[in-house]
C-alpha positions as CSV (number, residue, x, y, z in Angstrom):
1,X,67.5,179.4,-81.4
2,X,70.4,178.1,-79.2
3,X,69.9,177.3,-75.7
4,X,72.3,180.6,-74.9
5,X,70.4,182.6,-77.5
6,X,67.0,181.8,-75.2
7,X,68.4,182.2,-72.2
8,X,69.8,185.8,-73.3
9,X,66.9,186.9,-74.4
10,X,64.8,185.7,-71.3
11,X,67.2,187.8,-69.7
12,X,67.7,191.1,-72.0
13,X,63.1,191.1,-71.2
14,X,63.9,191.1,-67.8
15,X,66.9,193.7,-67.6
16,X,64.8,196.1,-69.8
17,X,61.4,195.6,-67.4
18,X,64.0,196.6,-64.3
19,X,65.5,199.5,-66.1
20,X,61.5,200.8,-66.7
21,X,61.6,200.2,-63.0
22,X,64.5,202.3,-62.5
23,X,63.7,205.5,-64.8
24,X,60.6,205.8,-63.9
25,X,61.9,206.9,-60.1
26,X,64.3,209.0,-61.5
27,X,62.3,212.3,-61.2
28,X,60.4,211.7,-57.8
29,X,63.9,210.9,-56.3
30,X,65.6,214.4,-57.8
31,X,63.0,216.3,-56.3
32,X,62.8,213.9,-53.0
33,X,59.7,215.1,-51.6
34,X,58.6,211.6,-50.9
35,X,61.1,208.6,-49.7
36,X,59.4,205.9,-51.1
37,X,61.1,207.4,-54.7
38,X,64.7,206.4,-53.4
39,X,63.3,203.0,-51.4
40,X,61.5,202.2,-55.1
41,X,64.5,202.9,-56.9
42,X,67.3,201.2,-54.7
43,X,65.4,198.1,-55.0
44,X,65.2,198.2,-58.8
45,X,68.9,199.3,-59.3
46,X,69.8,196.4,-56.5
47,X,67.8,194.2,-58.9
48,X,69.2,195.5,-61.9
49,X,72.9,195.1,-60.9
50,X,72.1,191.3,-59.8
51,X,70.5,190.6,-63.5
52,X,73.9,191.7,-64.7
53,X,75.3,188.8,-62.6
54,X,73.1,186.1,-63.6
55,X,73.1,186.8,-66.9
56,X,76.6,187.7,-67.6
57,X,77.4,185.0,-70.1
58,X,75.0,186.6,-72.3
59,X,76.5,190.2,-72.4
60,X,80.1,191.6,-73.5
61,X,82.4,191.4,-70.2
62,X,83.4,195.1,-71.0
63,X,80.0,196.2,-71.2
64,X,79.1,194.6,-67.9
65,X,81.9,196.3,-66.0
66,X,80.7,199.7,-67.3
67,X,77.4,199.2,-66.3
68,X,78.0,197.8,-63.0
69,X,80.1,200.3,-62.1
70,X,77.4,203.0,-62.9
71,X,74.8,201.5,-61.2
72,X,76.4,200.1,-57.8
73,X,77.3,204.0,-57.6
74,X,73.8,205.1,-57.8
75,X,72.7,202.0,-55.7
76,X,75.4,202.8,-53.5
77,X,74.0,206.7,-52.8
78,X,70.5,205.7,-52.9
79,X,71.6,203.3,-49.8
80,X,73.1,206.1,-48.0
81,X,70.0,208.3,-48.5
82,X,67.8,205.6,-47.5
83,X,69.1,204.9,-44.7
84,X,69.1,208.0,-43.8
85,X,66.1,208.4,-44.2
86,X,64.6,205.6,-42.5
87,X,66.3,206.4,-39.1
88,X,64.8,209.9,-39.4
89,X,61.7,208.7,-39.3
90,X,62.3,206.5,-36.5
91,X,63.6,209.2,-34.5
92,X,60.7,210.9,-35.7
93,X,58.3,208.3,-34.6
94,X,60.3,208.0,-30.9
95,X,59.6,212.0,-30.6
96,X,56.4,212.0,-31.0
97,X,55.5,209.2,-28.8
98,X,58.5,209.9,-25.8
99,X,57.0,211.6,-23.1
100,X,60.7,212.2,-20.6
101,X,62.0,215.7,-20.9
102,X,65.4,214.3,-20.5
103,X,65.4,212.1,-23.4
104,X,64.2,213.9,-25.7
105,X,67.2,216.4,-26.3
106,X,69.4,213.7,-27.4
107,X,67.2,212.3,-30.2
108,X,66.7,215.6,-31.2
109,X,70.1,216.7,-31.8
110,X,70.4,213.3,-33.5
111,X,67.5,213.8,-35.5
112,X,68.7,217.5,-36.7
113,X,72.8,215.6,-37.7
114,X,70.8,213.0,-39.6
115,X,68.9,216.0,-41.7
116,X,71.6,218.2,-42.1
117,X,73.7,214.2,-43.3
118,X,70.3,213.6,-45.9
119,X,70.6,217.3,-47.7
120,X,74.5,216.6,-48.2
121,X,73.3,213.0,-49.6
122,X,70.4,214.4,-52.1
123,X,73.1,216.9,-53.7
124,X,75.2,213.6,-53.9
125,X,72.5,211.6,-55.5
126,X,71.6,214.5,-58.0
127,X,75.6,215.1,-59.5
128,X,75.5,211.2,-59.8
129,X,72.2,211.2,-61.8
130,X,73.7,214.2,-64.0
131,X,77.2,211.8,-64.5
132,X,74.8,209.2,-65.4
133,X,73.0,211.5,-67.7
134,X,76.0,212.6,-69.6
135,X,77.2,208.9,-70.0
136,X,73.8,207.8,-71.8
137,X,74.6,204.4,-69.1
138,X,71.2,203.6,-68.8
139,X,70.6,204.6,-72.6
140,X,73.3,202.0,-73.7
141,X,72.0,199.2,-71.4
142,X,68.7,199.3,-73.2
143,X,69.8,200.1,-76.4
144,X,72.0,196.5,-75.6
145,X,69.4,194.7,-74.6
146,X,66.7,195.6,-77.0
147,X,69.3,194.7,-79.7
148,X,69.3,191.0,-78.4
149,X,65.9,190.4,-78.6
150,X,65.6,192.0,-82.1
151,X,68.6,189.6,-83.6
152,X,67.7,186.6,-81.5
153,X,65.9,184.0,-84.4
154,X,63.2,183.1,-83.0
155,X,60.9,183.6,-80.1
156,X,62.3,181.6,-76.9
157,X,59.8,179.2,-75.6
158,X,59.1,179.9,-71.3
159,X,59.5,175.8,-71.2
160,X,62.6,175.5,-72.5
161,X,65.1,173.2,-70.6
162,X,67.7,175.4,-71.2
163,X,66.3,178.1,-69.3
164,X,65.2,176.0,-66.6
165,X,68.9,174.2,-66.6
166,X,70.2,178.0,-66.1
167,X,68.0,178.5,-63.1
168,X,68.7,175.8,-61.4
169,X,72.4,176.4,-61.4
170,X,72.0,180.0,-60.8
171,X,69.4,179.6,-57.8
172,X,71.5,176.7,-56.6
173,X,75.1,178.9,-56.2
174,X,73.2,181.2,-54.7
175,X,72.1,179.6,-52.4
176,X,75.4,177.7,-51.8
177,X,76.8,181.0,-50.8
178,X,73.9,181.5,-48.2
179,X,74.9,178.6,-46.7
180,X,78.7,178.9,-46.4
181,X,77.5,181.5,-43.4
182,X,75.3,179.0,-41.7
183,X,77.9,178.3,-38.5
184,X,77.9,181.7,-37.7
185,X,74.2,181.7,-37.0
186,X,74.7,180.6,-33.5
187,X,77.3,183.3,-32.8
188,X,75.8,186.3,-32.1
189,X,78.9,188.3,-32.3
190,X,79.6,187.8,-35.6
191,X,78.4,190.8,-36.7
192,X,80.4,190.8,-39.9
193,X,79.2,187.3,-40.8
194,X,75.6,187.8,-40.3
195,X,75.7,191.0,-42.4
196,X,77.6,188.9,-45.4
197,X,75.0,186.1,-44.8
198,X,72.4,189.2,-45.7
199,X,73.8,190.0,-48.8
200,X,74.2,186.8,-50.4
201,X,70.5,186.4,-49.1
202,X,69.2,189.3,-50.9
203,X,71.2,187.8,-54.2
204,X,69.4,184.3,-53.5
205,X,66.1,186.6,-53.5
206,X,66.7,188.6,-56.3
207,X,68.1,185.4,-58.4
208,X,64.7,183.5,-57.6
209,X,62.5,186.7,-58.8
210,X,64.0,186.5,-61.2
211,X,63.1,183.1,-62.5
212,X,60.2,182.6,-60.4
213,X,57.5,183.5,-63.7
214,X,59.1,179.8,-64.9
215,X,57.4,177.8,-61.9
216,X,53.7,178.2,-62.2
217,X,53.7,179.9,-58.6
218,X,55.6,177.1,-56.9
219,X,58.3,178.7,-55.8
220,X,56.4,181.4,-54.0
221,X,56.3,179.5,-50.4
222,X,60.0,178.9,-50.5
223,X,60.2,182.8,-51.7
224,X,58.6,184.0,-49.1
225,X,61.0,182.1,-46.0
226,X,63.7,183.8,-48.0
227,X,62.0,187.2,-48.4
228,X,61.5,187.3,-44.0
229,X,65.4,186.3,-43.7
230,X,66.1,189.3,-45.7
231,X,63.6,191.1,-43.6
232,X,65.0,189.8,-40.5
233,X,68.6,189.7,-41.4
234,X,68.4,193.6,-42.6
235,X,66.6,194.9,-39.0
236,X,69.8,193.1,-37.4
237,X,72.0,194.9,-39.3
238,X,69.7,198.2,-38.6
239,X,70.6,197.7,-35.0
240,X,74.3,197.0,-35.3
241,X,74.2,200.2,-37.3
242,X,72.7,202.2,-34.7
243,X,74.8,200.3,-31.9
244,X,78.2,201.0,-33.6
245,X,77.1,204.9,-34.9
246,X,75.9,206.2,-31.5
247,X,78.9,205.8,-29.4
248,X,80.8,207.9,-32.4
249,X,77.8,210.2,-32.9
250,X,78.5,211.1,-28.9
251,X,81.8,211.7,-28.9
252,X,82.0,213.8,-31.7
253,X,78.8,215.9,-29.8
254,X,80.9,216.3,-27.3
255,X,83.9,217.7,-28.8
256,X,82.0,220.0,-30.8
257,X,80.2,221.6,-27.9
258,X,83.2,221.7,-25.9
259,X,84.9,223.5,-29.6
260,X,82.3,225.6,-29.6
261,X,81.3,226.6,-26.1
262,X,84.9,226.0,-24.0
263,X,83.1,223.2,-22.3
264,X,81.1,219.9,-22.4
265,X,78.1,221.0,-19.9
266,X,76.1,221.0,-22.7
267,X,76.6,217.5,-23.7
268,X,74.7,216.5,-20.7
269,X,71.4,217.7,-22.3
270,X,71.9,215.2,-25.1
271,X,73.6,212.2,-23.4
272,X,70.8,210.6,-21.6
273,X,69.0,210.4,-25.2
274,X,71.6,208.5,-27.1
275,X,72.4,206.3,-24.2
276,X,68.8,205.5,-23.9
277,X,68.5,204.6,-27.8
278,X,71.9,202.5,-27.6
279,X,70.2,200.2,-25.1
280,X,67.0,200.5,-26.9
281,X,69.1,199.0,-30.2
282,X,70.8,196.5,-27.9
283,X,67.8,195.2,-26.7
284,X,65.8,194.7,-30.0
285,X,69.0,193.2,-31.8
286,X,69.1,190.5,-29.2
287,X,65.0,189.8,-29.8
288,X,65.7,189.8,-33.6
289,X,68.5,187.4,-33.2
290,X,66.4,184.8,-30.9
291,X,63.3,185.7,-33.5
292,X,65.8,184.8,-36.4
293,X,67.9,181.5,-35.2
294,X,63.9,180.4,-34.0
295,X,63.1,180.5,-38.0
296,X,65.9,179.7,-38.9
297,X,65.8,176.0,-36.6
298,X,62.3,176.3,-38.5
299,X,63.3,175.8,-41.8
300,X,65.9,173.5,-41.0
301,X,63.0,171.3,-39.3
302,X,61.3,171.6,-42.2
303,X,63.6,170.5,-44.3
304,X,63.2,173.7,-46.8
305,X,66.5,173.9,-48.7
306,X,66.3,170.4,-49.5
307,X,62.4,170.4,-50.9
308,X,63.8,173.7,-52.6
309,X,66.5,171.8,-54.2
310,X,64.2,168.9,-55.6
311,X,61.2,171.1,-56.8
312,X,63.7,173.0,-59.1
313,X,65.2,169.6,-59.9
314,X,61.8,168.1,-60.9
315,X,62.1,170.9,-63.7
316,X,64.7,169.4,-65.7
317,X,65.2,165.7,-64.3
318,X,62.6,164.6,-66.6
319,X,63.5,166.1,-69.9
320,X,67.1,165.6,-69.6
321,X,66.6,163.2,-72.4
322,X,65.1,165.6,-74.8
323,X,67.5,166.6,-77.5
């Protein structure tokens, strides 16, 4: 076996466990009496779609597209959904636990868009899954990758150099692209910035997962920093989400009542609500920002990309002379 041949088929086992992660969702999220269906699934067509990118030497290029395609727009609805989802329930939580008369209008009337948004979504999400369906997509990836394995000549060894040599370039670009957004840290206002820094973090994650069964549980400290920068990075974005959304949700309140009734009196009922989550928003993103350049200074101190870098070098420094 070839080092591409065991480096396929390490990845055609780990694109067929994902897509078992991803079917087996399928039915809670059509019927989407729980959320944790569509968080489950997002993640696993996130991870999915990422697998495609590492391991895109191993596949046919035309292939890939397709199944890209396919999946980034089920990842893509899923997103929308929840998200949608997860401010209801914030709103939900703020209800309950708000006790001002004046507030509480406003979140209401937000809460009631963002419902009337998620049953618009879930019909979205269900003519997606039918397209997907009718295409046999997921059908095709696994019939793809189960072919691999079956033709591949022998069984790939977990300690071969090969597939160590692939992880460390493909952990190592990743994480190169982290990087590239590492002056913007200290400029709050780069909204933009901090948002792309996410995503190339989540890819970093999702690339290290993905070889992470190679390193006998090492990488798991270095994992976990990278896991809480997603965290982090993600609740920022929440905020500049909400902080951009509400000014828009307001004045489009506000011409609808005035549509509606010939005036905008009623828009005072909900005003003092939304105005009171916008600073709410503004105020958390600025503790998650301090809470994230504090790590952040924290991993620098502790010199964590550069011990990352080694300990995946220490995997194939010393059998470079192997044949």
């Amino acid at each position: 076996m070839n080092h591409i041949e065991q480096y396929s088929v390490y990845g055609a086992k780990l694109i067929l466990k994902l897509l078992g992660e991803m079917r087996q969702e399928i039915n809670g999220v059509r019927k989407s009496k729980d959320i944790e269906y569509v968080h489950r699934m997002r993640i696993a067509s996130r991870r999915l779609r990422n697998s495609f990118r590492i391991f895109a030497e191993c596949f046919s290029e035309i292939k890939l597209k397709k199944w890209q395609k396919s999946i980034r727009g089920i990842t893509r609805a899923l997103s929308d959904g929840r998200d949608t989802d997860v401010k209801i329930a914030f709103l939900n939580h703020i209800l309950n636990n708000i006790r001002s008369k004046e507030i509480k209008p406003g979140i209401k009337r937000l809460c009631l868009r963002l419902q009337q948004r998620r049953g618009r979504l879930q019909k979205k999400i269900i003519k997606i899954f039918d397209r997907l369906k009718k295409a046999k997509t997921l059908d095709d990836i696994q019939n793809t990758a189960q072919s691999l394995i079956n033709n591949a000549t022998l069984e790939p060894s977990i300690n071969s150099i090969s597939i160590f040599q692939y992880a460390y370039l493909k952990i190592f670009y990743q994480l190169r692209n982290v990087l590239e957004f590492e002056p913007y840290i200290y400029k709050p206002k780069y909204v933009a910035e901090l948002h792309r820094m996410r995503i190339a973090n989540k890819h970093l994650r999702y690339t290290i997962e993905a070889f992470e069964p190679l390193f006998e549980g090492k990488l798991k400290e270095y994992l976990d920093k990278i896991i809480y920068v997603h965290k982090i990075l993600g609740e920022i974005h929440d905020c500049d989400v909400w902080i951009d959304y509400l000014p828009e949700f307001l004045a489009n309140e506000r011409k609808q009542i005035k549509e509606f009734l010939g005036s905008s009196r009623a828009y005072k009922r909900i005003e003092p609500g939304i105005l009171h989550l916008l600073k709410d928003r503004k105020k958390e993103r600025k503790r998650l920002y301090n809470e994230f350049v504090l790590f952040w200074q924290q991993l620098k101190n502790e010199n964590t990309i550069n011990n990352l870098i080694n300990l995946l070098y220490l995997y194939i420094e010393p059998k470079t002379s192997e044949p």
